[in-house]
Residue frames as qw, qx, qy, qz and C-alpha x, y, z in Angstrom:
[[0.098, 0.579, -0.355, -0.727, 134.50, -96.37, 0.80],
 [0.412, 0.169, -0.758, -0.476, 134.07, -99.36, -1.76],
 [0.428, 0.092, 0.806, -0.399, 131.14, -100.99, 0.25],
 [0.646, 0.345, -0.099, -0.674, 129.27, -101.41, -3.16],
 [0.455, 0.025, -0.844, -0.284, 129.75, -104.78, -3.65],
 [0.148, -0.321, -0.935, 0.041, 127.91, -105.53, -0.60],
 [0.244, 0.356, 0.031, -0.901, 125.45, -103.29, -1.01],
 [0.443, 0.152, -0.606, -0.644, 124.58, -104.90, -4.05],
 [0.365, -0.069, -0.926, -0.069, 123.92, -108.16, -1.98],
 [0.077, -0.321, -0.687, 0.647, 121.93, -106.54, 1.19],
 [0.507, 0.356, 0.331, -0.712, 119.87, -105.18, -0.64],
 [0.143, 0.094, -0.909, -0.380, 118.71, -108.01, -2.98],
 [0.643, 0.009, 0.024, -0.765, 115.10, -108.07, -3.20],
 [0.570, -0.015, 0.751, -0.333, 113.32, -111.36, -2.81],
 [0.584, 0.568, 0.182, -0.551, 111.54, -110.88, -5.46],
 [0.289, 0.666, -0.640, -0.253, 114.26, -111.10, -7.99],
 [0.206, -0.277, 0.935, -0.082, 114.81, -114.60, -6.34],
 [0.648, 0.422, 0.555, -0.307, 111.12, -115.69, -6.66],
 [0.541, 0.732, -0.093, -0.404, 111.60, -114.40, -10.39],
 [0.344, 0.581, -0.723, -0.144, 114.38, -116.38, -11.22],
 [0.198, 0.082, 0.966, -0.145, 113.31, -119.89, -9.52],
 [0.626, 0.465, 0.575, -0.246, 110.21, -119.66, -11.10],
 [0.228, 0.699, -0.537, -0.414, 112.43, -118.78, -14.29],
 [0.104, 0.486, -0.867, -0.029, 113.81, -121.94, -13.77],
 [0.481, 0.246, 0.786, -0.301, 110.85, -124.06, -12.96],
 [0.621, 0.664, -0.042, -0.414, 109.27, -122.94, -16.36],
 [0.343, 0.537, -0.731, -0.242, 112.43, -124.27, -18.09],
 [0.366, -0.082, 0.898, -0.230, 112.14, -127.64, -15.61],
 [0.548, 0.346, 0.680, -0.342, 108.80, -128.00, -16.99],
 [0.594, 0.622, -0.288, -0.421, 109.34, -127.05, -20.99],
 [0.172, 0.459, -0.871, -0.029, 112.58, -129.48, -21.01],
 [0.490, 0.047, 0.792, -0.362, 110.03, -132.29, -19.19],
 [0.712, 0.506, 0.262, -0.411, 107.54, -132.12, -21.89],
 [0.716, 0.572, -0.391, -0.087, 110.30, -133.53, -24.38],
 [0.175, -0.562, 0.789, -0.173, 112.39, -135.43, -22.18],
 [0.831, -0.092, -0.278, -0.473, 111.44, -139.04, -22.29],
 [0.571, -0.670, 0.403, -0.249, 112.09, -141.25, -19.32],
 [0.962, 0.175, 0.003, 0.211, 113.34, -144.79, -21.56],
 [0.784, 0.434, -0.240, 0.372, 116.44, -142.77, -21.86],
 [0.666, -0.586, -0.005, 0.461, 119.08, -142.92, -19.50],
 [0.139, 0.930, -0.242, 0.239, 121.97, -139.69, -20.45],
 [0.742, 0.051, -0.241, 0.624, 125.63, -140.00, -20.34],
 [0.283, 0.560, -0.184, 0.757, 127.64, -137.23, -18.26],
 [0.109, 0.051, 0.569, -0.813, 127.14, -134.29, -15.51],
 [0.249, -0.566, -0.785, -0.039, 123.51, -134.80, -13.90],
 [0.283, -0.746, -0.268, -0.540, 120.93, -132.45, -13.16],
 [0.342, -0.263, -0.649, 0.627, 121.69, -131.26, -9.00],
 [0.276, -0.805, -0.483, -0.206, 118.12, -129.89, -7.96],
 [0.545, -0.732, -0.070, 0.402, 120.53, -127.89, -4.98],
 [0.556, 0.168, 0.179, 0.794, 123.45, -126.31, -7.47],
 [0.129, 0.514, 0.114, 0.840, 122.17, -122.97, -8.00],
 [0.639, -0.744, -0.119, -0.158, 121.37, -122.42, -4.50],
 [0.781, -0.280, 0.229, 0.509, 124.76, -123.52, -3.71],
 [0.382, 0.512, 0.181, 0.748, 126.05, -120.89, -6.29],
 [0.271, -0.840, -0.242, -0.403, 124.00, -118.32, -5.10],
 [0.747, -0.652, -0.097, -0.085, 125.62, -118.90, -1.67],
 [0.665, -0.399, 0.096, 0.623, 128.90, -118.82, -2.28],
 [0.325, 0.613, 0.136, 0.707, 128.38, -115.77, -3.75],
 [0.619, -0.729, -0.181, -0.228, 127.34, -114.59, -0.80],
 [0.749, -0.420, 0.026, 0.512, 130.48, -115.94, 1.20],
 [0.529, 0.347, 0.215, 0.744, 132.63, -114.40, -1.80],
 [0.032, 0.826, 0.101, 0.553, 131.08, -110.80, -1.22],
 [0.553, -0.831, 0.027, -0.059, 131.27, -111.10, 2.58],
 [0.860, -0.224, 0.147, 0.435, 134.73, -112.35, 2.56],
 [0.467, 0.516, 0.291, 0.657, 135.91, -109.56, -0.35],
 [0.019, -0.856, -0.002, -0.516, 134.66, -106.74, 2.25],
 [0.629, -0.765, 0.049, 0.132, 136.57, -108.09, 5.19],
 [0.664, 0.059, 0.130, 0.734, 139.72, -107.83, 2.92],
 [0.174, 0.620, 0.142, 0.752, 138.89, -104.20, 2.55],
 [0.602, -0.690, -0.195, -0.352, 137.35, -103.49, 6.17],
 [0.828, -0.532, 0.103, 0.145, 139.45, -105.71, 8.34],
 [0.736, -0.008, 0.228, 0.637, 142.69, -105.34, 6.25],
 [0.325, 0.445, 0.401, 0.732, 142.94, -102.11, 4.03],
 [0.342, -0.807, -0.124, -0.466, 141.01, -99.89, 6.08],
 [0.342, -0.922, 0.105, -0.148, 142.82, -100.92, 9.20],
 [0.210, 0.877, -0.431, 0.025, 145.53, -101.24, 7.96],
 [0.696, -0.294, 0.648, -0.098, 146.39, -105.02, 8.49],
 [0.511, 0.573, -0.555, -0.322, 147.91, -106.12, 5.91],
 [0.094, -0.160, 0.980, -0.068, 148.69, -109.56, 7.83],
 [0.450, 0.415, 0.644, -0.458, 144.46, -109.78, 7.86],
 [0.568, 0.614, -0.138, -0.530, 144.23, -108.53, 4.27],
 [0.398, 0.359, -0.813, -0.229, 146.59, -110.96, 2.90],
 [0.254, -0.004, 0.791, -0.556, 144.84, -113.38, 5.09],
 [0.440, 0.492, 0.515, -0.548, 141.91, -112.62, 3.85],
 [0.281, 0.598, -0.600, -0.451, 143.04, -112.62, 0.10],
 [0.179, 0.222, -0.948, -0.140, 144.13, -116.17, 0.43],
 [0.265, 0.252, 0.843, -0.394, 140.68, -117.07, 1.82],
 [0.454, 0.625, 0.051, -0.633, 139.04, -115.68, -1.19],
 [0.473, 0.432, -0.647, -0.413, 141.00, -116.90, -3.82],
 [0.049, -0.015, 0.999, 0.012, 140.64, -120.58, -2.28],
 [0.437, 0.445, 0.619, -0.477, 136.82, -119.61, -2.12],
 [0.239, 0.666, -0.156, -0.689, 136.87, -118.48, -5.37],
 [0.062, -0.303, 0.946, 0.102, 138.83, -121.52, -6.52],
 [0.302, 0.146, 0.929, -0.157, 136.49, -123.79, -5.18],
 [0.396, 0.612, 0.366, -0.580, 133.19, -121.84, -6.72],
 [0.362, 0.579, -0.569, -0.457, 134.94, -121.69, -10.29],
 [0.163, 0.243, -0.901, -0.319, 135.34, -125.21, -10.21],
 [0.264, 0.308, 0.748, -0.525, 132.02, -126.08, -9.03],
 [0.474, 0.661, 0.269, -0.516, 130.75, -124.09, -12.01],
 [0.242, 0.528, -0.676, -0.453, 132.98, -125.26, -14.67],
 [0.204, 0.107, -0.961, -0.151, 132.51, -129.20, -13.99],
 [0.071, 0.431, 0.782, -0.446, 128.88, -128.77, -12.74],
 [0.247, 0.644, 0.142, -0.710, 127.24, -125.56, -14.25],
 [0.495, 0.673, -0.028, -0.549, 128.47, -125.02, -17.34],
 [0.011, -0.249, 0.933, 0.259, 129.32, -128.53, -18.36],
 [0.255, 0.506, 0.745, -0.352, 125.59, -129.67, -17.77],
 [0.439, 0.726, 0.251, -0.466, 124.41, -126.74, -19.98],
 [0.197, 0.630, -0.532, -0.530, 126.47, -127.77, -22.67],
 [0.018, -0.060, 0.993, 0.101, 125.83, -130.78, -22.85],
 [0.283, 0.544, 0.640, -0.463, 121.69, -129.92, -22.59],
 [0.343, 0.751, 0.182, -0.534, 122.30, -127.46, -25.13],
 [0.507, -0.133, 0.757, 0.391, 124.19, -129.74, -27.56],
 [0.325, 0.424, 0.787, 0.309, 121.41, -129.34, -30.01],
 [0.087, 0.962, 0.210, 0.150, 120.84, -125.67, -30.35],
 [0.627, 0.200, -0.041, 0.751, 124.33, -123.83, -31.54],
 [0.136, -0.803, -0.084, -0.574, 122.70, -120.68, -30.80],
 [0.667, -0.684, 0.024, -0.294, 122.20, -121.21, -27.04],
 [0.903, -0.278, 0.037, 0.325, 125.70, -123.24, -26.95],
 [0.422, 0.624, -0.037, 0.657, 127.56, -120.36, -28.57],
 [0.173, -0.820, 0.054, -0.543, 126.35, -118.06, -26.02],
 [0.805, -0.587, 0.058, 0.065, 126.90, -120.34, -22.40],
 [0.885, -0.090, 0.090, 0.447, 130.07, -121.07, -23.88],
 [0.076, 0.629, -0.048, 0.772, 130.85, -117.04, -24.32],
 [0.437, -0.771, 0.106, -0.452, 129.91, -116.61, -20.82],
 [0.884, -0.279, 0.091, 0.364, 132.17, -119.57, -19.82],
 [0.632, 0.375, -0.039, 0.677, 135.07, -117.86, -21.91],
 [0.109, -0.672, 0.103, -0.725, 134.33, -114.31, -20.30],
 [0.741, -0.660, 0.000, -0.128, 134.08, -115.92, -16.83],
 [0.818, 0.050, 0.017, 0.573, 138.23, -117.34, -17.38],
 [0.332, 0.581, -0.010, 0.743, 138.88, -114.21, -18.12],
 [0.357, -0.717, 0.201, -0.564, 137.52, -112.22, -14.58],
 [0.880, -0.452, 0.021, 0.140, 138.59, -115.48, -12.63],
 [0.693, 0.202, -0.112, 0.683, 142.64, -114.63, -14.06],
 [0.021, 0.736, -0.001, 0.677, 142.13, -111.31, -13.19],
 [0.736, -0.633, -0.086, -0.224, 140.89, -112.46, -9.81],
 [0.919, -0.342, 0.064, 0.185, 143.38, -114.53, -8.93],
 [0.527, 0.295, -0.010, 0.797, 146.61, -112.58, -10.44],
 [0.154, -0.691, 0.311, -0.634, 145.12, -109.74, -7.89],
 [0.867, -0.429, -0.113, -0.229, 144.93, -112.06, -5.33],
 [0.859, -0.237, -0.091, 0.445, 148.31, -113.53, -5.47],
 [0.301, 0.552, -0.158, 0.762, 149.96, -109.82, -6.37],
 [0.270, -0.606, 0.259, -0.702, 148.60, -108.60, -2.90],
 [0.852, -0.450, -0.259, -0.067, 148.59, -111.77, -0.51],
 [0.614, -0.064, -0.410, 0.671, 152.11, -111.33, 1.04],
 [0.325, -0.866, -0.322, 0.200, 151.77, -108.57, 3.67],
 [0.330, -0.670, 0.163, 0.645, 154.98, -106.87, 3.13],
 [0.315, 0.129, 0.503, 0.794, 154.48, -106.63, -0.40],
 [0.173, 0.673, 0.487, 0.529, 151.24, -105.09, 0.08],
 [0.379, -0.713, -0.070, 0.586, 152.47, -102.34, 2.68],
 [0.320, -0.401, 0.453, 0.729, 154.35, -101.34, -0.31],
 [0.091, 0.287, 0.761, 0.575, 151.82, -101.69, -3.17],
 [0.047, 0.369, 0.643, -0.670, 149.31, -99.68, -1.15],
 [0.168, 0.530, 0.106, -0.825, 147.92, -97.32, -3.77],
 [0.063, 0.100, -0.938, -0.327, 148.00, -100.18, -6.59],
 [0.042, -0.207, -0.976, 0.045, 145.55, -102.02, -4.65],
 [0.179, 0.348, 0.311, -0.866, 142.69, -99.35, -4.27],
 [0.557, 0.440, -0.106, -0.697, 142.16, -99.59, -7.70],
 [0.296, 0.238, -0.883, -0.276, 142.32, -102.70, -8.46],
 [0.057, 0.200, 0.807, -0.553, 140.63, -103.63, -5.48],
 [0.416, 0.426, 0.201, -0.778, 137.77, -101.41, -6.99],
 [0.491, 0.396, -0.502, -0.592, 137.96, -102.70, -10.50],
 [0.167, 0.152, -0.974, 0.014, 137.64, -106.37, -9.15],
 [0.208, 0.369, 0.721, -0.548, 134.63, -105.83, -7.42],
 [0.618, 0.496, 0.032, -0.609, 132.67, -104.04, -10.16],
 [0.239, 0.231, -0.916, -0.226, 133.86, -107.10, -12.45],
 [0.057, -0.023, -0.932, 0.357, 132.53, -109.46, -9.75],
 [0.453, 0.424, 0.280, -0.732, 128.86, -107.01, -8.93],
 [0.546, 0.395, -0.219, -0.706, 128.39, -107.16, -12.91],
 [0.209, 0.280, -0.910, -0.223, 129.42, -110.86, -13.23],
 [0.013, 0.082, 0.947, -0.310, 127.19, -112.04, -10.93],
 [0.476, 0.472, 0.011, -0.742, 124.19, -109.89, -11.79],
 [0.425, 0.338, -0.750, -0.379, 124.42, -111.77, -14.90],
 [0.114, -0.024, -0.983, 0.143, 124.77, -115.15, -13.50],
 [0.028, 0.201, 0.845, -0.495, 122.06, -114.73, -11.56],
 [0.363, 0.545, 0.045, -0.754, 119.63, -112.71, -13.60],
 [0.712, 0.442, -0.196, -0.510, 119.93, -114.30, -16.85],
 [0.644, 0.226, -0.666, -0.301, 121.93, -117.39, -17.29],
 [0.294, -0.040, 0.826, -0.479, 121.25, -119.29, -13.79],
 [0.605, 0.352, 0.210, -0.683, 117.72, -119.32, -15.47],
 [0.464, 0.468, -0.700, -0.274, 119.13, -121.78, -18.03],
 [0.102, 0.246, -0.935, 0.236, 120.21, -124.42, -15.58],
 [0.798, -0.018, -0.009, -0.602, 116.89, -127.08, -15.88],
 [0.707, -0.118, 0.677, -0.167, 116.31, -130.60, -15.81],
 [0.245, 0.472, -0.613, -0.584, 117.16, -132.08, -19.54]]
């Protein structure tokens, strides 16, 4: 019934991917042509592998989000759904902080010198807090099994309204501000 988040991810065109690593190689190579090698940079460091690694545990995150609906919610296992809950939110966990003290500490700190471009990352950090609480207050409202036997009709929609969050968040990420994340 709510297989549209993966959907969204099985059918992901190469293409898109080619379009956004070679997004990101342009920046590599604009940010090179002013970089100068005498100076050495305090802070987070450049990880040539990070947005791959995103990318991928988005991936887990989607597959892991339809076996809480599939393997729990559909058949009715609620010991497999909450199960599967609490494996999300620790994936989820782990991916948030990965991008907070990696992602979008790195692009602040790149984009230090242009308020424009540090306004915005730092709007998409603020609006990402926001869909991770959301996440994780449904997560812990529906991980005990006998509470969600009993919350049954709750979770449908919520269940729904997390995932299109999640579809539109990542879209994002990955479309427009992954494309950010260069070599300074």
């Amino acid at each position: 019934m709510f297989d549209f988040v993966g959907k969204f991810f099985k059918g992901r065109p190469d293409k898109k991917r080619a379009q956004a690593q070679s997004q990101r190689e342009a920046a590599q190579k604009r940010r090179a042509v002013t970089r100068t090698t005498a100076t050495k940079k305090k802070g987070v460091t450049y990880d040539d592998s990070l947005i791959d690694n995103l990318e991928k545990d988005h991936e887990i995150l989607v597959e892991i989000f339809g076996k809480i609906w599939k393997n729990g919610y559909e058949e009715e296992d609620f010991d497999a759904l909450a199960l599967h809950l609490r494996e999300f939110k620790a994936m989820f966990q782990s991916h948030l902080l990965k991008e907070n003290v990696k992602f979008y500490a790195y692009l602040e700190q790149s984009m230090k010198e242009d308020a424009h471009s540090l306004s915005v990352v730092r709007e998409f950090r603020r609006d990402m807090n926001d869909i991770a609480n959301a996440v994780i207050s449904f997560c812990k409202k529906y991980e005990r099994p006998e509470y969600t036997k009993v919350a049954v009709e709750s979770f449908v929609k919520e269940y729904q309204g997390i995932g299109q969050a999640l579809v539109r968040r990542v879209q994002l990420e990955e479309r427009d501000l992954y494309s950010l994340y260069a070599p300074s």
